[in-house]
Each structure stands twice: as C-alpha cells, then as structure tokens.
C-alpha positions as CSV (number, residue, x, y, z in Angstrom):
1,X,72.3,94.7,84.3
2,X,73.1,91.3,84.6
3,X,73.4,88.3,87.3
4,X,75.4,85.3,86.2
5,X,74.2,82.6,88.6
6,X,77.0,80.4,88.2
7,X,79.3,82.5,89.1
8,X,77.9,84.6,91.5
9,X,79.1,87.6,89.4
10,X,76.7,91.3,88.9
11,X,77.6,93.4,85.4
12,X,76.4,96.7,84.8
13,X,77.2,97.8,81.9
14,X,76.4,101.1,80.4
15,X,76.6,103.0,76.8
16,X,79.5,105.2,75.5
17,X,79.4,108.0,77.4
18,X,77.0,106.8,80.3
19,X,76.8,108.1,83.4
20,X,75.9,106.6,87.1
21,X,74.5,108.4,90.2
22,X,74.2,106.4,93.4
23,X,72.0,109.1,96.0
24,X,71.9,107.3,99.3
25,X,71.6,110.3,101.9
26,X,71.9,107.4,104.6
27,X,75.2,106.5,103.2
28,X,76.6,103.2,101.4
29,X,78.5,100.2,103.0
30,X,80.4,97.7,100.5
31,X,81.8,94.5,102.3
32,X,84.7,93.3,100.1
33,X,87.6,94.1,97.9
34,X,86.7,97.6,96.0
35,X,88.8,97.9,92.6
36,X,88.9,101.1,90.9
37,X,90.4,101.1,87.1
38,X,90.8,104.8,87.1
39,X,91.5,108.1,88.6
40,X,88.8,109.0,91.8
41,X,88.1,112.6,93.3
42,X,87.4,113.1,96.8
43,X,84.8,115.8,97.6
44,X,85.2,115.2,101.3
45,X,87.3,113.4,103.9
46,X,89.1,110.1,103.9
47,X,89.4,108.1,106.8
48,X,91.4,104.9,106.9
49,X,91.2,102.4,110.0
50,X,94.2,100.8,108.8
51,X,97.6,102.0,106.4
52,X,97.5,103.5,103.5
53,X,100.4,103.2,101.0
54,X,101.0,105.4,97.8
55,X,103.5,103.7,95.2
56,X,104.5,101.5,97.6
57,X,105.2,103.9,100.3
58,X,103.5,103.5,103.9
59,X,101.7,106.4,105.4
60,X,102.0,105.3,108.5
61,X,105.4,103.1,108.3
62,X,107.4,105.2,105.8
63,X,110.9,106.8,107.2
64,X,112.7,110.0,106.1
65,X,116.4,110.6,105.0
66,X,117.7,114.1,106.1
67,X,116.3,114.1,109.6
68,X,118.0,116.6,111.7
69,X,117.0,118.0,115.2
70,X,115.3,121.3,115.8
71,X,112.9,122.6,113.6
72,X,114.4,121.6,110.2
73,X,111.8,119.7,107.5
74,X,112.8,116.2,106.9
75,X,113.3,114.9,102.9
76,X,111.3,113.2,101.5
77,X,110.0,109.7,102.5
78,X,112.8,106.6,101.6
C-alpha cells in the first residue's frame, strides 16, 4: 500500500494471484469516478439514479425499429 503525497494518489498493489475482500456489513460509499479494467459480477441488484448505456446504447433513451401496434415485440434497440 502506498500514498504518494504529491499527487494525492493511493496504490495497492498485490502479488500474482492475490486476492482482496472488503466485508463492510454496513455497506461502502465511494464519492468519485469508479473505473473497472475488467469483467464485474453482480450477486444482487443494480440500481441506477441516472442512465445507463451499454455500447453506446441508452437504457432509458434508446428507440426500436419494427414497432407495430398490439401485442407484437419490438426489434431490437437502433
């Protein structure tokens, strides 16, 4: 673990093969930018307050081609 004071910056780094548990029954709150550099498994719910976009696309914003009236399934989003 280390604090660079000039640039405000904390590194934890850990072996080959390490491993890092975080138990916080209470929960965990992180105010800032969160970057993940791989893939991340939910066990659990997500809740978003604001959009969410996947590849580009906007859960909340996104339109469909193929809409018809009635009971039909859309396509898929454009």
């Amino acid at each position: 673990i280390v604090y660079n004071h000039a640039t405000h910056a904390l590194a934890v780094t850990l072996p080959e093969g390490g491993t890092a548990i975080v138990d916080a029954p209470g929960g965990t709150t992180w105010n800032g930018p969160v970057t993940f550099n791989d893939s991340i498994t939910v066990n659990g719910t997500v809740a978003a307050s604001d959009d969410v976009t996947a590849d580009g696309v906007s859960l909340t914003g996104h339109k469909h081609d193929g809409v018809q009236a009635g009971g039909a399934q859309s396509g898929a989003p454009v």
